[in-house]
N, C-alpha and C positions, 0 to 999 in steps of 0.2 A: 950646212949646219941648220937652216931655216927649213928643211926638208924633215930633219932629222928630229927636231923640234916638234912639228905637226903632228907626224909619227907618234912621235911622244904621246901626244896630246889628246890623238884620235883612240890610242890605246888603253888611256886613262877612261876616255867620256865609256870606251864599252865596258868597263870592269863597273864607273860608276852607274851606269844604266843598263842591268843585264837585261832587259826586256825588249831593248834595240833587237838584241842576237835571235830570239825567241822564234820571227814569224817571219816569212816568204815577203822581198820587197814586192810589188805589185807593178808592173812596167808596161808600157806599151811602145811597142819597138817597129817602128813603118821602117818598108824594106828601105826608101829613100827619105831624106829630111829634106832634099832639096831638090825640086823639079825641074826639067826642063822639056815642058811643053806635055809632061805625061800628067792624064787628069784622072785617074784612078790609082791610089796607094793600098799595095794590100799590106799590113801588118799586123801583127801577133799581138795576144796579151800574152805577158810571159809572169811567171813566180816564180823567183831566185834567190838563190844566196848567193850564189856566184853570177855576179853580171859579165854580160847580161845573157846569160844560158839558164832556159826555163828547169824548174825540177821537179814541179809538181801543175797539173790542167789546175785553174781557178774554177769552178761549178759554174755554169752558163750562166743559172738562174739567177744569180747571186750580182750578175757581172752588166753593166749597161756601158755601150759608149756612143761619145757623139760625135760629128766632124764641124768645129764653130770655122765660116768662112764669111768675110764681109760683116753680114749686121743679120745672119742668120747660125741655126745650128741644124741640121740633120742625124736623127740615128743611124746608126750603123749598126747591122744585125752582125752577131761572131757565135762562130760553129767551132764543135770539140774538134781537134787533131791528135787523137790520142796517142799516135805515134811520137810525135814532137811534145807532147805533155802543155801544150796551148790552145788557147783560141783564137780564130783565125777569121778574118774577117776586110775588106775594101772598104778604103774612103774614098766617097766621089768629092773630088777636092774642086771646088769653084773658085772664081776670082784668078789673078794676078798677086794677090798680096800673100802676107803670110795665113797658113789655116792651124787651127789647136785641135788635134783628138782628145779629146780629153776622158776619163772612162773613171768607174765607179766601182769598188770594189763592196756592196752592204757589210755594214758592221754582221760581224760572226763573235762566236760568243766561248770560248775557250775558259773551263776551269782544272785548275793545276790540285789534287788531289795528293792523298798518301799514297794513291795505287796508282799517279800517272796523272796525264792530260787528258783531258774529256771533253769534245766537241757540244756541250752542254751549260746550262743554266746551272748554279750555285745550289739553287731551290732543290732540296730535294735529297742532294747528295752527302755521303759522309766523309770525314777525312777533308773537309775542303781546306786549302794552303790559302788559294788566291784566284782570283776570279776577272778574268777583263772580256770586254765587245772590243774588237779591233775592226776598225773600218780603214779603209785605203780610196786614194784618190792618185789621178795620175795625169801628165798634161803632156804633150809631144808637140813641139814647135816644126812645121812643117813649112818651109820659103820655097815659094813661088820664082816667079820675075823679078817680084819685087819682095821684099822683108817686111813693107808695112802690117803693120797689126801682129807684131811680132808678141806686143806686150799685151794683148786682149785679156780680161777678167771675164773668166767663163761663169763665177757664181761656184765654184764650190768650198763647201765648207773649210776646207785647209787648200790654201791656197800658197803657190809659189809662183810669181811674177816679176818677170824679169826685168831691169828695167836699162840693159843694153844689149843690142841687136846682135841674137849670136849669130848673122852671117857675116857679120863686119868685122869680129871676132879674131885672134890668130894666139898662136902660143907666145906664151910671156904675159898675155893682156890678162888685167882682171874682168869678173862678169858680177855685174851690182844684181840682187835680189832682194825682191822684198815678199814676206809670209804673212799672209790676211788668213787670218778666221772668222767667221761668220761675216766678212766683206770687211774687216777693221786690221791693219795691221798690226804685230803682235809681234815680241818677240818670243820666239819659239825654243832658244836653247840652240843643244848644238844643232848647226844643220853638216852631213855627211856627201862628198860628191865623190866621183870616180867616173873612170870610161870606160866604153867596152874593151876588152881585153886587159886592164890592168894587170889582173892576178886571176887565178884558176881555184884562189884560196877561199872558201864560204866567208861572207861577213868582212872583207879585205875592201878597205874605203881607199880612195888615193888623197884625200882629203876632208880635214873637219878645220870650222869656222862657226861663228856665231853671231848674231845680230848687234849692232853697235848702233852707231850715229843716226838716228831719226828708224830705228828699225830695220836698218838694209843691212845685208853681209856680201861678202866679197870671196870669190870663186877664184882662186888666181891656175888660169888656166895654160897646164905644163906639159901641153900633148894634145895632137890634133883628134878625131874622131867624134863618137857619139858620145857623150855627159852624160847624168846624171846624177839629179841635185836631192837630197829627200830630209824634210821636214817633221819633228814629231810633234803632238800634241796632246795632252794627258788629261784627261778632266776627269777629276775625283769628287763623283757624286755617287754613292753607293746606293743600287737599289738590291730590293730582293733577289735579281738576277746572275749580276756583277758588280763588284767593288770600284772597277776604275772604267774608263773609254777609251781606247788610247786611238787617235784619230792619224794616217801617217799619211803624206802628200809626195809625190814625186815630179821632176819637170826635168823630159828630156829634151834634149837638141843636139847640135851637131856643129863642130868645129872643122872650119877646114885649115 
């Protein structure tokens, strides 16, 4: 019944939010989340509707990532695979504790027309409906030896921080979250999770929830594998350009 419910509930937030369904989630999928003894991870940026199978390459230029390890962060340079429709790139993982890829997706600027979507500026054009910059952010908890710094605040703009250790983690348990914007947490509305392999079906969450008691939301985790959690955030300041921001954050890990 409480299953049946959710359902319910996650079907409601996408009819009242159609701009959810609109754009490619932004992911970063390392082939392991959990090491042992191997100190280079190579993993993908992947863009999906279908988690977590990539559908479309994200544009290199567009795309930064970092590897945050200990009280440091390194780039990570990522190359097209056009084949796979990703990018494809190693983190040299240091330390013993936990490390965060964390990776950037630049705001891009999409306007909705009479004749279609336009990978373009408002300025200019005719027939304009609606106009937004989508930016994307993404975070990948990667455990070492040990799981420390599993909760690190890497600094970016939408943030998702965890604030219980998903290797300690099992099915049945809940997973506490908490979503900072500009470093202050916030509540952000619904937040959406699911795992790989849920469903084969575009836009198909296995879970929606919301920020309650001091800002945190609750993940109740009902199946082992890899997660992900993804957070929106909307700022309506209208320029010549585009009308709204819509700012979206992702944080994967991995259940055993």
């Amino acid at each position: 019944m409480k299953r049946m419910l959710n359902y319910l509930l996650l079907a409601a937030a996408l009819v009242l939010f159609p701009v959810l369904v609109q754009a490619h989630e932004f992911i970063l999928k390392p082939d392991q989340l959990s090491l042992k003894g191997q100190k280079e991870v190579p993993f993908s940026v992947i863009s999906a509707h279908v988690f977590m199978v990539s559908e479309e390459m994200e544009p290199a230029e567009h795309v930064s990532v970092a590897l945050h390890s200990g009280n440091g962060a390194t780039s990570v340079a990522v190359v097209p695979n056009e084949s796979a429709m990703t990018l494809e790139g190693r983190a040299p993982v240091k330390g013993d504790g936990a490390s965060i890829l964390a990776g950037h997706r630049e705001g891009m600027i999409w306007t909705q027309t009479t004749k279609g979507w336009k990978q373009a500026s408002r300025k200019g054009l005719d027939g304009v409906i609606k106009s937004g910059k989508y930016e994307k952010f993404c975070k990948s908890v990667i455990t070492g030896a040990t799981s420390k710094g599993f909760d690190k605040v890497v600094g970016q703009r939408l943030e998702i921080v965890p604030l219980d250790d998903p290797a300690s983690l099992k099915t049945g348990d809940e997973m506490r979250v908490k979503v900072l914007f500009d470093g202050k947490p916030v509540s952000s509305g619904a937040l959406t999770a699911t795992y790989d392999g849920f469903s084969q079906v575009p836009n198909t969450w296995a879970y929606l929830t919301e920020t309650y008691e001091k800002d945190v939301a609750r993940i109740k985790i009902d199946a082992p594998g890899v997660w992900m959690v993804r957070a929106q955030q909307t700022i309506d300041e209208p320029t010549e350009d585009y009308d709204t921001h819509v700012i979206r954050s992702v944080l994967v890990f991995e259940v055993k």
